[in-house]
N, C-alpha and C positions, 0 to 999 in steps of 0.2 A: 665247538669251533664254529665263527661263523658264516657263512655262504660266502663262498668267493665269489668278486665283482669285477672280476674284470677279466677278459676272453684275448687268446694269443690264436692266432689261424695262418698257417702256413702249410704249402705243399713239399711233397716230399715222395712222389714217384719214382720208381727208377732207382732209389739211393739205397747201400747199403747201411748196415750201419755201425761200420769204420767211419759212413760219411758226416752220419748224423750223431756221432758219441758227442761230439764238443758242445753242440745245441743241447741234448738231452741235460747233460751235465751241468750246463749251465743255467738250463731251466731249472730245475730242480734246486739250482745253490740260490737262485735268487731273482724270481720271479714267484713269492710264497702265497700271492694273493691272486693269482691267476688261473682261469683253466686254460687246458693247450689243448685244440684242436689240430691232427697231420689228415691229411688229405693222402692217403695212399694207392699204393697198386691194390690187386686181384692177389699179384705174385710174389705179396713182400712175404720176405722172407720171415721163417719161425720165431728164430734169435731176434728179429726188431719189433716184430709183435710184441716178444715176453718183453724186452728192454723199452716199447714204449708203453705196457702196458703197468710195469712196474713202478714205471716215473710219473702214474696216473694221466699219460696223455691221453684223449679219447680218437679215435681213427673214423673218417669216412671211406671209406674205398670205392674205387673208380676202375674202369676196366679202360684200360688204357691200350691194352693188347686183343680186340677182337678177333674172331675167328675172322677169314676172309670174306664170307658172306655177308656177314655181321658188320663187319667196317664197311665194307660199298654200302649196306644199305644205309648206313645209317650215316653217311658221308653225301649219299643221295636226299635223304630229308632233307636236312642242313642245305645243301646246297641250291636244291629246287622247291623249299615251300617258302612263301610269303612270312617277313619276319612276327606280321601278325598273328599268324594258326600258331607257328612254334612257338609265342609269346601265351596263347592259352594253353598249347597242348605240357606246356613247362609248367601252367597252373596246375594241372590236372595230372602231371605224372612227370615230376623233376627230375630224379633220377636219368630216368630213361633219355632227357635230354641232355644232363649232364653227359651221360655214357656215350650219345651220339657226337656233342660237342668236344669232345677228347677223342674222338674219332676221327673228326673230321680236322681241328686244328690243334696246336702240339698242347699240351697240357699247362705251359707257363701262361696261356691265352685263356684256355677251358676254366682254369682254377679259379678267374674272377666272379664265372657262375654259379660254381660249387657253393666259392665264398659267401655269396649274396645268401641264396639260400639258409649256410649257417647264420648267418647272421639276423637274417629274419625269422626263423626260429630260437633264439638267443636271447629273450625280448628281457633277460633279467641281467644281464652284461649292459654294466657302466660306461667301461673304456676296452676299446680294442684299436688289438695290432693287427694289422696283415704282413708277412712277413716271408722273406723268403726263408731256408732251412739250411743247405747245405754248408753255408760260409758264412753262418750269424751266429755270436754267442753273445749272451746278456754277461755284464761286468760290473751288473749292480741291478736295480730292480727300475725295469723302465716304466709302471706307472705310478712311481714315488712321485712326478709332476704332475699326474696326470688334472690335479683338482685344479691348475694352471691354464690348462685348457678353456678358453669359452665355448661356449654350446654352439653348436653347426661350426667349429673349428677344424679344421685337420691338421695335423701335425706332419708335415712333409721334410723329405731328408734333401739338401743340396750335394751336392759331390764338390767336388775341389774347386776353390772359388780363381783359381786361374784356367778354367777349363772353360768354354765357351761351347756351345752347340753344333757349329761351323767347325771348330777344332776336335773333336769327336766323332770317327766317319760311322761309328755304329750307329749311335742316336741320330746325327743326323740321315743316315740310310736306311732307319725306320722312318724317320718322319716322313723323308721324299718318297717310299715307295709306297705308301701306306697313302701321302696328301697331295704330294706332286711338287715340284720343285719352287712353283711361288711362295706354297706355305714356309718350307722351308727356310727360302732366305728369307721370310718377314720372322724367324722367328731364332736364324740363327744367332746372334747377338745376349741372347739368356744364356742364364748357368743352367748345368744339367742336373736336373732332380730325377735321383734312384726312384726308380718302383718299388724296387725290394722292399721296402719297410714304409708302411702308411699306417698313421694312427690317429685314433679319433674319437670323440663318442658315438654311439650305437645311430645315433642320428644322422651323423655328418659320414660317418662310415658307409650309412646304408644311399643315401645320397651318392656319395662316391663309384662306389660300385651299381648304382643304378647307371650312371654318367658312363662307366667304363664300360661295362655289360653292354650298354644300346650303341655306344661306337664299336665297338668290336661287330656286333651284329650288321651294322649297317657297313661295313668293310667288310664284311668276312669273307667274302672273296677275292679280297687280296691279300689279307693274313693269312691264310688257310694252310700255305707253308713256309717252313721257318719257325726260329722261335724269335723271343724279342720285341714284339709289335708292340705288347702291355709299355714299355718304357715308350716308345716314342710316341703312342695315345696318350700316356699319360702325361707327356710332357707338352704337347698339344694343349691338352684339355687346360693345363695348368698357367701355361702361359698367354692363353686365348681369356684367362679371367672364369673357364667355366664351374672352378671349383670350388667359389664361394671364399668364406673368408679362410687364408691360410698362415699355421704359424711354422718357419723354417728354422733346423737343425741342421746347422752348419759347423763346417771348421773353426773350433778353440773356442767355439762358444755352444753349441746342443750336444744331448745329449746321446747322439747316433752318430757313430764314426761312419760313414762310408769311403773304405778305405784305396777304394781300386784305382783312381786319379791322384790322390794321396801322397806325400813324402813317404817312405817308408817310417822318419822319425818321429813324426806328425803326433804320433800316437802311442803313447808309453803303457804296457802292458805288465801288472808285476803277476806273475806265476802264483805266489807263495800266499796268497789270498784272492786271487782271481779279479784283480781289480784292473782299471785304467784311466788314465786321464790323458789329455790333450798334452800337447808339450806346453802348454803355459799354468798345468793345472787344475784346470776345469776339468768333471769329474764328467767318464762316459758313462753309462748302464747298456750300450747295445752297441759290438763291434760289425759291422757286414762288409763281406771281400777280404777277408781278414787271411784269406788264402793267396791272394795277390803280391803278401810282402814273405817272403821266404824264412827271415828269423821269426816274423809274428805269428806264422804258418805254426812251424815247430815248437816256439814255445806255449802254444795254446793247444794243440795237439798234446804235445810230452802230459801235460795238466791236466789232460781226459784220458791219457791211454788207459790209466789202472781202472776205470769202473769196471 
């Protein structure tokens, strides 16, 4: 059999795995030429170990819950040394920074550091996804385009193209507390592009996450609580032009439903092969927020309960 080529990395702290059956299942049905990287707790549980261990995902683990001692101090690194020392002492001993950086800010911000790391050790992954977990299921095999890609491309998901930035108080209430209220309105007027799900090759991936990595660090004391910040940096970054050439998956025509701004009809899911397509047709491979629309909830849930 030969060497799979192409690397799926998403986090998954925190989640049981009630949460994570529909992901699992659906990696497994169709995503055959990928590995899956989950980014977990200390404390996941036994039952998701065996069930990711059986679906050959591989796990990083992160201590997301320090002792008390352990999280001041390592909440005090983070916060009092120069972003240059943590830039080598992350040379020299990642983990450890990883561990303080999930310490210090909520793990949906940490993960982009985790990620970087995987993916610089990864150096034989073609195409990767970043991806969230708990509200993603593939519905076909998302890098059947991936040869579509040009090189330093990324592959970026839109949200609902009646949606505006301005009209969205979350994205815009990361932007403004994160940039301050001019950035904002120079930038409310764009559509909102998900975090959730970024794909690319190893090149334009690692570029990426160096880009989001060095703003998060250069904010990090205003990220530091809360979650959510990774979307409005990254809609920042995106619409400021800083992320190079980009190609968009949008409504009834890409390949990545994000479904949370969405009609709930938008999106035609059939159970009985796990398949979907747009309401004009067009065929998905990867549903996200798929828990936003209550019948698409259920029937994609009923469709993983048996594993």
């Amino acid at each position: 059999m030969p060497p799979k080529k192409n690397l799926i990395i998403g986090a998954a702290c925190g989640y049981d795995l009630e949460y994570l059956r529909p992901f699992i299942h659906s990696y497994t049905l169709n995503c055959p030429e990928a590995e899956c990287v989950f980014i977990i707790g200390t404390n996941a549980s036994p039952d998701l170990l065996l069930a990711l261990d059986n679906a050959g995902i591989t796990t990083v683990q992160v201590d997301t819950s320090p002792p008390l001692l352990s999280r001041t101090m390592y909440r005090a690194l983070i916060h009092l040394l120069p972003n240059s020392i943590l830039d080598n002492m992350s040379r020299n001993n990642p983990k450890r920074i990883e561990n303080a950086l999930s310490a210090y800010m909520k793990i949906s911000s940490a993960r982009y550091f985790i990620y970087k790391r995987i993916v610089e050790e990864s150096d034989w992954a073609d195409c990767i996804l970043l991806t969230d977990t708990r509200d993603v299921v593939f519905t076909g095999d998302i890098f059947e385009s991936a040869h579509t890609l040009k090189k330093d491309t990324l592959k970026i998901a839109l949200e609902s193209d009646t949606v505006k930035i301005e009209n969205e108080r979350f994205t815009a209430q990361w932007i403004k507390k994160a940039y301050g209220q001019q950035r904002c309105e120079q930038l409310k007027h764009n559509r909102i592009s998900c975090s959730g799900t970024t794909m690319g090759n190893r090149e334009a991936i690692l570029m990426y996450l160096s880009k989001m990595t060095s703003e998060m660090m250069r904010l990090k004391k205003r990220i530091r609580k809360g979650r959510g910040w990774d979307q409005g940096i990254h809609n920042v970054l995106l619409w400021q032009k800083e992320l190079g050439t980009t190609q968009f998956s949008q409504t009834n025509s890409g390949d990545i439903a994000t479904m949370g701004l969405e009609d709930k009809d938008a999106c035609q899911f059939n159970p009985e092969d796990f398949t979907a397509t747009w309401s004009n047709g067009t065929k998905i491979n990867l549903i996200h927020q798929f828990d936003r629309h209550e019948t698409l909830c259920q029937q994609i849930e009923n469709a993983t309960s048996s594993d």
